[in-house]
LOSE-603044 format. One record per atom (N, C-alpha, C, O): residue in three letters; residue number from 0; atom name; x, y, z. Coordinates in nm, 3 decimals. Each point is the difference from the previous one (the first is absolute). Example, Ala and Ser with C-alpha at 12.3 -4.5 7.8 and 13.67 -1.06 7.14 Angstrom:
<"ALA",0,"N",<1.319,-0.569,0.780>> <"ALA",0,"CA",<-0.089,0.119,0.000>> <"ALA",0,"C",<0.090,0.120,0.000>> <"ALA",0,"O",<0.104,-0.002,0.066>> <"SER",1,"N",<-0.139,0.107,-0.138>> <"SER",1,"CA",<0.082,0.119,0.006>> <"SER",1,"C",<-0.077,0.109,0.073>> <"SER",1,"O",<0.051,0.111,0.017>> 
This chain:
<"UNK",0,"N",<-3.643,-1.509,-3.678>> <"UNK",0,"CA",<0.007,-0.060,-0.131>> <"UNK",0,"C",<0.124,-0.090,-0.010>> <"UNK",0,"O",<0.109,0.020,0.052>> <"UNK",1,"N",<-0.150,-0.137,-0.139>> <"UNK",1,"CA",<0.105,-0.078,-0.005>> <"UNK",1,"C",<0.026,-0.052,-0.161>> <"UNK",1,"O",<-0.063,0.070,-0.079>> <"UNK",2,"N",<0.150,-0.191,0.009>> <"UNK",2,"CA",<0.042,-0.039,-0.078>> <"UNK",2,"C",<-0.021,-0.139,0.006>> <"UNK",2,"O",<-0.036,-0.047,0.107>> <"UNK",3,"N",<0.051,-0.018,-0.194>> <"UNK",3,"CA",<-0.019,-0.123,-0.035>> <"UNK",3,"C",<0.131,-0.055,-0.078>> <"UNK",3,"O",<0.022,0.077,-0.093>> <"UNK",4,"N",<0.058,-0.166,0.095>> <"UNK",4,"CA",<0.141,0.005,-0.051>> <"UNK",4,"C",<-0.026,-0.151,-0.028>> <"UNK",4,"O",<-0.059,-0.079,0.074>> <"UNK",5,"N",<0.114,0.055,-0.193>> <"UNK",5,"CA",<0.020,-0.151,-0.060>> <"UNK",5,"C",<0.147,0.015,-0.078>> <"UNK",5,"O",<0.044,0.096,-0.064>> <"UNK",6,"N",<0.006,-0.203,0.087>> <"UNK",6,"CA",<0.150,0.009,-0.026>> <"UNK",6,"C",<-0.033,-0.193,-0.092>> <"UNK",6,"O",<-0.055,-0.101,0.043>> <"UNK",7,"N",<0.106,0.128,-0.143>> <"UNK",7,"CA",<0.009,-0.113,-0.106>> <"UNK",7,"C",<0.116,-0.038,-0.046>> <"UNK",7,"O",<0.066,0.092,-0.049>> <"UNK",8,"N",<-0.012,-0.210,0.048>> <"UNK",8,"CA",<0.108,-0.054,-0.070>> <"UNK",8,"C",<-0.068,-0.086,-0.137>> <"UNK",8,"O",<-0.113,-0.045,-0.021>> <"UNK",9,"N",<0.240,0.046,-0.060>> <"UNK",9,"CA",<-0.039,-0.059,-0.148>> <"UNK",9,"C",<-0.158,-0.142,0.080>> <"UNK",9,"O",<-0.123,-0.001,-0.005>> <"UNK",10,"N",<0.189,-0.056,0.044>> <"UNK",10,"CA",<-0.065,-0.152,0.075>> <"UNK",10,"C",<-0.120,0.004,0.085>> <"UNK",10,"O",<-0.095,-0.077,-0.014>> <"UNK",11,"N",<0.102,0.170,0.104>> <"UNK",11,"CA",<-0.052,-0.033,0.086>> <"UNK",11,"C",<-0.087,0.151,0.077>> <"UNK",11,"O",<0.022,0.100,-0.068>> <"UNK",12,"N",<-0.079,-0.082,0.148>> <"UNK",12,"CA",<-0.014,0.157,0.071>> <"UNK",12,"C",<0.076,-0.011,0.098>> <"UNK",12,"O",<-0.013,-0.103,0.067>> <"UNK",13,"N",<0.102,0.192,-0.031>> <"UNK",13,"CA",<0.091,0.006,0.090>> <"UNK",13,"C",<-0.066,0.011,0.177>> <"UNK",13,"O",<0.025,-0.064,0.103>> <"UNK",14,"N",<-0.110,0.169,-0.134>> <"UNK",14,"CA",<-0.049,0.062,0.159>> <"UNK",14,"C",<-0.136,0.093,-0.085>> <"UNK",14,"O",<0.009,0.056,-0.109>> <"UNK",15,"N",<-0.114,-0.063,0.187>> <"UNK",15,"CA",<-0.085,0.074,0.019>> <"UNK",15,"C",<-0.058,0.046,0.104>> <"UNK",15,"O",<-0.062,-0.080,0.069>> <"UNK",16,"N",<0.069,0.233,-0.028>> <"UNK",16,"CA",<0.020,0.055,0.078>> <"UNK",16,"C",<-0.067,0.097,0.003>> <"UNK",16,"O",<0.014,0.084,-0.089>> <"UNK",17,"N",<-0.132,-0.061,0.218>> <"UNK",17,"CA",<-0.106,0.101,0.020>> <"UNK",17,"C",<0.029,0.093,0.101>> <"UNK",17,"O",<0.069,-0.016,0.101>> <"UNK",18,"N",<-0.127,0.111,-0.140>> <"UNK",18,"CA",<0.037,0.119,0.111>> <"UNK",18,"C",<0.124,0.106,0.025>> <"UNK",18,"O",<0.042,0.072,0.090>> <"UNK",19,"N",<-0.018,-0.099,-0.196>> <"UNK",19,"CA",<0.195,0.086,-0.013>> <"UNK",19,"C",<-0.049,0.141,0.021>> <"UNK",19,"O",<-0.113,0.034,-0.032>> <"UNK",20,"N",<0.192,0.036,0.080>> <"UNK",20,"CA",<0.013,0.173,-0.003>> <"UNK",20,"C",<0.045,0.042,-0.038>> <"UNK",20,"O",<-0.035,0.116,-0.021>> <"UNK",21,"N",<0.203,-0.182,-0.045>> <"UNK",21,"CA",<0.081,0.052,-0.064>> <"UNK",21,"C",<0.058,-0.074,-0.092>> <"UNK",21,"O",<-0.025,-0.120,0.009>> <"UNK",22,"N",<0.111,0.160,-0.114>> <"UNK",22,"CA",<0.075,-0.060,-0.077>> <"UNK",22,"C",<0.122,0.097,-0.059>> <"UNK",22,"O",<-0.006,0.117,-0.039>> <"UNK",23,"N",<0.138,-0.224,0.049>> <"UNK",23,"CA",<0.097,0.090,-0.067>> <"UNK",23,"C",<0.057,-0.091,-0.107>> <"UNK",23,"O",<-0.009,-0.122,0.012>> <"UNK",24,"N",<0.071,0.184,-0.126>> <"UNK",24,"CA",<0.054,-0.100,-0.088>> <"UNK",24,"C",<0.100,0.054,-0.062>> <"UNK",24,"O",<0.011,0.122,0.014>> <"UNK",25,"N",<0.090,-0.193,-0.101>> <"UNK",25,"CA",<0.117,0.056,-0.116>> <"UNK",25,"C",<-0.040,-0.055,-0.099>> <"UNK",25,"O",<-0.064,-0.098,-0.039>> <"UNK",26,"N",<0.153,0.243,-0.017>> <"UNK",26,"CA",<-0.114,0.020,-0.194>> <"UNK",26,"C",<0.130,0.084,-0.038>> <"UNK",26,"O",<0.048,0.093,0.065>> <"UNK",27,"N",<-0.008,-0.140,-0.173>> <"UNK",27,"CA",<0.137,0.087,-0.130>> <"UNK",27,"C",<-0.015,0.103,0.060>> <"UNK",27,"O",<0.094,0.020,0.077>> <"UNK",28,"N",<-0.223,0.111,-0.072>> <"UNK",28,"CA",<-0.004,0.117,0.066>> <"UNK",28,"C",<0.063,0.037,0.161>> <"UNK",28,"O",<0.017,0.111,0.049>> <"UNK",29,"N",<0.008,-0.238,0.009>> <"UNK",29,"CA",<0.001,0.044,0.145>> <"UNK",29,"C",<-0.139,-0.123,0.115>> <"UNK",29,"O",<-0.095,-0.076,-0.014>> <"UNK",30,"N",<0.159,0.120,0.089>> <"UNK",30,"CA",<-0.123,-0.052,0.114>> <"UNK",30,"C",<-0.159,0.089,0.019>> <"UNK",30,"O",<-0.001,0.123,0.013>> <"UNK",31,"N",<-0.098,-0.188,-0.014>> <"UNK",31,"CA",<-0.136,0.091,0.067>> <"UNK",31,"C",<-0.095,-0.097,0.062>> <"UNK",31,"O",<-0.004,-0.123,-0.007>> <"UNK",32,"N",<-0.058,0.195,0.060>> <"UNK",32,"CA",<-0.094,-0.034,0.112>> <"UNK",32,"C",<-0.173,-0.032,-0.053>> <"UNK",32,"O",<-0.044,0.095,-0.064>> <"UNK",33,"N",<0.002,-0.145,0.072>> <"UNK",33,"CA",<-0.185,0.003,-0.007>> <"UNK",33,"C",<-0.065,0.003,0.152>> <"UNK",33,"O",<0.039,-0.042,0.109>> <"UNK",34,"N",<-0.167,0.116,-0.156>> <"UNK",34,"CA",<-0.075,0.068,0.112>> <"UNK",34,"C",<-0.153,-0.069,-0.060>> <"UNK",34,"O",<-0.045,0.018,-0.113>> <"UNK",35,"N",<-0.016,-0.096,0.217>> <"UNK",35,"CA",<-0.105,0.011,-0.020>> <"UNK",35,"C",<-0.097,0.066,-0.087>> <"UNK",35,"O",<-0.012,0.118,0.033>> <"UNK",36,"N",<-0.057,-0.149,-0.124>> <"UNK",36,"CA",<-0.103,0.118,-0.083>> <"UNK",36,"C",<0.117,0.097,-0.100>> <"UNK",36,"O",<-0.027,0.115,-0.033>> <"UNK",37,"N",<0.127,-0.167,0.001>> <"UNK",37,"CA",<0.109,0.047,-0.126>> <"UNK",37,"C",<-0.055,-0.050,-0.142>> <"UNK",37,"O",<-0.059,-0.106,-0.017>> <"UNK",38,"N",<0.083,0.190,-0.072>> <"UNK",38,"CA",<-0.078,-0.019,-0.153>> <"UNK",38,"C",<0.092,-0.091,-0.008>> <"UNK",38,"O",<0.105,-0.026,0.058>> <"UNK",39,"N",<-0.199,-0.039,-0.184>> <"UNK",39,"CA",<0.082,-0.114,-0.059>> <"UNK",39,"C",<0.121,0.016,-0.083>> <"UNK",39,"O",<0.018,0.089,-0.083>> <"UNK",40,"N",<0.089,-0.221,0.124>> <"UNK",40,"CA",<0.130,0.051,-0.061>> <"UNK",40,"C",<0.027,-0.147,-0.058>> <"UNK",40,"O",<-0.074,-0.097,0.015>> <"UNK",41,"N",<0.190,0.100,-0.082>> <"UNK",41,"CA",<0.083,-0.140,-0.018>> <"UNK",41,"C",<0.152,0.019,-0.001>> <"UNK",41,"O",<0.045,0.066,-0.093>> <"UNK",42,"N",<0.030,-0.109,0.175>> <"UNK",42,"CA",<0.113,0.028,-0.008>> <"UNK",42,"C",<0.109,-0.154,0.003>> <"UNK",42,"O",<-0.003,-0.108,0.059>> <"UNK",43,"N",<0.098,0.180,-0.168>> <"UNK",43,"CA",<0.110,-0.160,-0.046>> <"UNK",43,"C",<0.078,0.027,0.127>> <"UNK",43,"O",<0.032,0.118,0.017>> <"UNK",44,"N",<0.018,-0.245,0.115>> <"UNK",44,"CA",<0.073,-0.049,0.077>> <"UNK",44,"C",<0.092,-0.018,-0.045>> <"UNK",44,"O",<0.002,-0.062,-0.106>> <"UNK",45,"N",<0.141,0.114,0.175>> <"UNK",45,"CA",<0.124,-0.032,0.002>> <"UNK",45,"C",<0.041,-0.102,0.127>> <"UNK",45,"O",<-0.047,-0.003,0.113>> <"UNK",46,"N",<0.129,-0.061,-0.162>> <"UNK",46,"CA",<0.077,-0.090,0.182>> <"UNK",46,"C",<-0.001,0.099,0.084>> <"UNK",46,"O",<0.054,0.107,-0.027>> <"UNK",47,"N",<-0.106,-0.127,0.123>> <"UNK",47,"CA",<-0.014,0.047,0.153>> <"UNK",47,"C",<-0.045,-0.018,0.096>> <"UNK",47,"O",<-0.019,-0.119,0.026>> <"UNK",48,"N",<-0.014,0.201,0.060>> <"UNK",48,"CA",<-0.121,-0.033,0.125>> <"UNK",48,"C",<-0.162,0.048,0.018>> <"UNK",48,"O",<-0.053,0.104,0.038>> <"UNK",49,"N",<0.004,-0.236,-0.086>> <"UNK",49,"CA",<-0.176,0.078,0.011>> <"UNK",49,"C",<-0.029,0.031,0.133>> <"UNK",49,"O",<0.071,-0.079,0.062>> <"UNK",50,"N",<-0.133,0.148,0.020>> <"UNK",50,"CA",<-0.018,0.025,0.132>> <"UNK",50,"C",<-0.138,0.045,0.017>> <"UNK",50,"O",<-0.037,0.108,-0.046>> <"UNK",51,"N",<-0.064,-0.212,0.129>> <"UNK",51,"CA",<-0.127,0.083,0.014>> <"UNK",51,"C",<-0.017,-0.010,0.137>> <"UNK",51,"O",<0.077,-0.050,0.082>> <"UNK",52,"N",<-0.219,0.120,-0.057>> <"UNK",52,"CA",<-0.022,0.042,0.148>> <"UNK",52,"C",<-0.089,-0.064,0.026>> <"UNK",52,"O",<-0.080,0.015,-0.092>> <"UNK",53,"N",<0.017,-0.123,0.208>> <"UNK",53,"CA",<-0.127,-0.028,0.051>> <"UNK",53,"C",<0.007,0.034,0.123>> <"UNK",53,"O",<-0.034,0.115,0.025>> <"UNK",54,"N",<0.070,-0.185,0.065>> <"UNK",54,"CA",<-0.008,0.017,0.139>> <"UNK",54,"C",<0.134,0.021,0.055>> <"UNK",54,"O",<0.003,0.068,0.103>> <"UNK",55,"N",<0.070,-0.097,-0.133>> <"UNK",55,"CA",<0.169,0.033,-0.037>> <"UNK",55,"C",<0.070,-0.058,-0.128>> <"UNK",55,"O",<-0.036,-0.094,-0.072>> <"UNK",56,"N",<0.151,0.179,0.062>> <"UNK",56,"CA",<0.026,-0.029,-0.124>> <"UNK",56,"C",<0.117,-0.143,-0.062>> <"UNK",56,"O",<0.095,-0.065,0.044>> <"UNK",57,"N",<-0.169,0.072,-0.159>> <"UNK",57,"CA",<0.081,-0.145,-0.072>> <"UNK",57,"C",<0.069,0.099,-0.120>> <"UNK",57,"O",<-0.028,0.110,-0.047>> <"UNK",58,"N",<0.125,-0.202,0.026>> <"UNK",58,"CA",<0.095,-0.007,-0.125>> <"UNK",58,"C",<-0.015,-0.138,-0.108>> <"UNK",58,"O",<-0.038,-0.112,0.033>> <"UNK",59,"N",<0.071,0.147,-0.140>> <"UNK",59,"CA",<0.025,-0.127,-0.058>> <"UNK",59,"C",<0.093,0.048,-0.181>> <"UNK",59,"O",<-0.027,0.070,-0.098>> <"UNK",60,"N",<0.146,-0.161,0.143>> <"UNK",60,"CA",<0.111,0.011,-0.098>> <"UNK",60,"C",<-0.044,-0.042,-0.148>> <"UNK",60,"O",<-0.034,-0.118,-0.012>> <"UNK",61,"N",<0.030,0.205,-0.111>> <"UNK",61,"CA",<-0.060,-0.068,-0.145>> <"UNK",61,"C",<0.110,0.042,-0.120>> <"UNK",61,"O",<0.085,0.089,-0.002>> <"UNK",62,"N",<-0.115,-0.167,-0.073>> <"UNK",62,"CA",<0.145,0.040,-0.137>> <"UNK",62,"C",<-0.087,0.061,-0.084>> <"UNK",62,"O",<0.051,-0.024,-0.110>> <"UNK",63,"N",<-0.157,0.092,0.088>> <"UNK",63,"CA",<-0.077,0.081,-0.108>> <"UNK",63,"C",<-0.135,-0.061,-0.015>> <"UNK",63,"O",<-0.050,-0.101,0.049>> <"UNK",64,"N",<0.009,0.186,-0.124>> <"UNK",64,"CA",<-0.165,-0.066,0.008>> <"UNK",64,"C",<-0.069,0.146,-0.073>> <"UNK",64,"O",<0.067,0.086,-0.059>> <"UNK",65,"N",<-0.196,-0.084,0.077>> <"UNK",65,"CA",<-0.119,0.118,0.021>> <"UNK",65,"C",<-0.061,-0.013,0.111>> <"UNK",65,"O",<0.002,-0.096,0.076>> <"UNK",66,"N",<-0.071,0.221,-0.065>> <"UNK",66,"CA",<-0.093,0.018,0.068>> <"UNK",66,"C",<-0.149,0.090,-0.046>> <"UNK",66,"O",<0.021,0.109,-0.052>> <"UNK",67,"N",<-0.177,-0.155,0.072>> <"UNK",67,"CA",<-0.060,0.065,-0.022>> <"UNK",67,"C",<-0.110,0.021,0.081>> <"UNK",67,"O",<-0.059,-0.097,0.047>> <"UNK",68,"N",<0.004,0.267,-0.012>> <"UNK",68,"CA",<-0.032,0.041,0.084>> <"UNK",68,"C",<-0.164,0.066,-0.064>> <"UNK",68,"O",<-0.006,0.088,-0.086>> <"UNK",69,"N",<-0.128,-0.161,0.157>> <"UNK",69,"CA",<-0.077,0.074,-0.062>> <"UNK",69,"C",<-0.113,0.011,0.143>> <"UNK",69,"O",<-0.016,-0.089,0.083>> <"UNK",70,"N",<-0.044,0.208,-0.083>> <"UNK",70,"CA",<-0.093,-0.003,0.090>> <"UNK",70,"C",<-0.170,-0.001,-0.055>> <"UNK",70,"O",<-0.063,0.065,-0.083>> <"UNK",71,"N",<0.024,-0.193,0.196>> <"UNK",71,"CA",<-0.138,-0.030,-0.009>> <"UNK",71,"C",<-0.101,0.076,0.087>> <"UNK",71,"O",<-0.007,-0.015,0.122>> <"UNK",72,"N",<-0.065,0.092,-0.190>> <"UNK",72,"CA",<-0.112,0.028,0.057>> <"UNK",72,"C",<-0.135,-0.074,0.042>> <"UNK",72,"O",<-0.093,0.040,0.070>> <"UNK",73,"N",<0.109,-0.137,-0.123>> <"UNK",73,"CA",<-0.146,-0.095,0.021>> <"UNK",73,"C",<0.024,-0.080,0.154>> <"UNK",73,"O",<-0.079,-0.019,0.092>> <"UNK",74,"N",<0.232,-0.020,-0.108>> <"UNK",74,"CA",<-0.025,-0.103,0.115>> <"UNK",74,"C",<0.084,0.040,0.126>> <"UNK",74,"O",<0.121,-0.020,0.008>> <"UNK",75,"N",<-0.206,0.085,0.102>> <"UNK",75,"CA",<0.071,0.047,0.129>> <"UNK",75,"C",<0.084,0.140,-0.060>> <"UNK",75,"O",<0.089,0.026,0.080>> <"UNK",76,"N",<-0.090,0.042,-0.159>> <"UNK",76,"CA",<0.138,0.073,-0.069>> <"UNK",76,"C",<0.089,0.002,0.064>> <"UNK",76,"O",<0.045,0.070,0.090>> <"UNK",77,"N",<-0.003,-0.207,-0.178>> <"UNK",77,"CA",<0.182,-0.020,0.096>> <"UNK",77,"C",<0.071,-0.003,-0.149>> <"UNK",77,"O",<-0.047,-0.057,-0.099>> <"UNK",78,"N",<0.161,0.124,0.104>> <"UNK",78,"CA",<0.090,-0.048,-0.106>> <"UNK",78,"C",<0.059,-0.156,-0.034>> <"UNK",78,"O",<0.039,-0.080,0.084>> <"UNK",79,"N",<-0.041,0.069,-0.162>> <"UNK",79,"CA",<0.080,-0.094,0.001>> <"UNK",79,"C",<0.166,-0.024,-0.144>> <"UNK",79,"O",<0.042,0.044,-0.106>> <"UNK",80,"N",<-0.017,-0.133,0.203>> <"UNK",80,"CA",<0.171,0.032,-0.084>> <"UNK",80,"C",<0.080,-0.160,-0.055>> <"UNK",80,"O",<0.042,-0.085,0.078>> <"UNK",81,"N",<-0.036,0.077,-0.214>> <"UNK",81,"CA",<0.063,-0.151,0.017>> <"UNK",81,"C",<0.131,0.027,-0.124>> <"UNK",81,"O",<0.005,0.019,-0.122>> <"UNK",82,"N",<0.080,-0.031,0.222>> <"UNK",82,"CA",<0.148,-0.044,0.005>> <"UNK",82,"C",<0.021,-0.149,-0.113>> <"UNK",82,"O",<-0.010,-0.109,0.055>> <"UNK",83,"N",<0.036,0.113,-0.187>> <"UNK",83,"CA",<0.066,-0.168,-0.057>> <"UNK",83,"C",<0.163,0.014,0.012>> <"UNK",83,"O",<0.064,0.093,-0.049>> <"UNK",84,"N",<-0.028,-0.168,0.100>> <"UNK",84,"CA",<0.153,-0.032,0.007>> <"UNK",84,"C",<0.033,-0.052,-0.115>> <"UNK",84,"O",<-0.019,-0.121,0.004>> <"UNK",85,"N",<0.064,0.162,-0.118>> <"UNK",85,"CA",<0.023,-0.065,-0.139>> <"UNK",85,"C",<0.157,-0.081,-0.030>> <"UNK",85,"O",<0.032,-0.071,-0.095>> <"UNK",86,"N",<0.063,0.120,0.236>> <"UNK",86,"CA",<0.136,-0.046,-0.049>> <"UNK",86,"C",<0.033,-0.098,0.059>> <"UNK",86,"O",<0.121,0.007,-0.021>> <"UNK",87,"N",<-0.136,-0.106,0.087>> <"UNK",87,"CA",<0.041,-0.054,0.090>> <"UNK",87,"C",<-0.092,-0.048,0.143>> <"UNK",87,"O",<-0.121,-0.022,0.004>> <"UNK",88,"N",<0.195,0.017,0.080>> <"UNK",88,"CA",<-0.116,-0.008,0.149>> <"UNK",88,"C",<0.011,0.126,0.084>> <"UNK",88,"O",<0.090,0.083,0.016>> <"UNK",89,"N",<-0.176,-0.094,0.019>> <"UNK",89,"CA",<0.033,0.133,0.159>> <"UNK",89,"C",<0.114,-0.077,0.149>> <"UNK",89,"O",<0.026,-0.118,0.025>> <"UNK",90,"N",<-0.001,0.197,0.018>> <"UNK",90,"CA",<0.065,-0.063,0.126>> <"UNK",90,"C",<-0.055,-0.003,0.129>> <"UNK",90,"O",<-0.119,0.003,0.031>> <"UNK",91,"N",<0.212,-0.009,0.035>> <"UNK",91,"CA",<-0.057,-0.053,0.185>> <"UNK",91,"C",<-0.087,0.136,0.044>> <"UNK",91,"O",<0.047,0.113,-0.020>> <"UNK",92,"N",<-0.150,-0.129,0.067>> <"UNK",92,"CA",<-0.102,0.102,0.061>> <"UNK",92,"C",<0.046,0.005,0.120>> <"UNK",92,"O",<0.011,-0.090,0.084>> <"UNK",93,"N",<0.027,0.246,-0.081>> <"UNK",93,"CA",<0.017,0.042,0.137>> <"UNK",93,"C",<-0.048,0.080,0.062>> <"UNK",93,"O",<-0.010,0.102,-0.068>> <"UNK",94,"N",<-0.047,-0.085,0.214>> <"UNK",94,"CA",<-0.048,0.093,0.082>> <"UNK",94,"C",<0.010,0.076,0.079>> <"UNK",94,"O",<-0.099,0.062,0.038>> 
């Protein structure tokens, strides 16, 4: 099982991105992880490091945002997850 990840800036879509396994993020609460087939959530982004998993892993630096996480049963049941960057831009993607 996999994820479906769309990452949006005010402007533009940043990255869309199939097949993730993992995801980690920062949230006021702390850092957490998403797992494939996870109930739906929405969580407010703090500045930090988003980090997901495909085939190896990427990083990418953001000043706040949301994120929202809902899983589809109709199509392939893959989750899917989309990230809006609301403060600013994201930074340099690293791997």
């Amino acid at each position: 099982m996999t994820m479906h990840l769309k990452i949006l800036l005010p402007f533009r879509v940043f990255d869309d991105i199939p097949n993730v396994k993992r995801i980690v993020m920062e949230t006021s609460d702390g850092a957490f992880g998403l797992l494939p087939q996870r109930l739906d959530c929405v969580a407010a982004l703090v500045p930090g490091i988003f980090t997901y998993e495909t085939e190896s892993e990427h990083y990418i630096a953001i000043n706040g945002g949301f994120s929202s996480a809902s899983h589809s049963s109709v199509k392939n049941r893959h989750s899917h997850l989309t990230m809006a960057v609301l403060f600013g831009n994201v930074g340099y993607r690293y791997q």
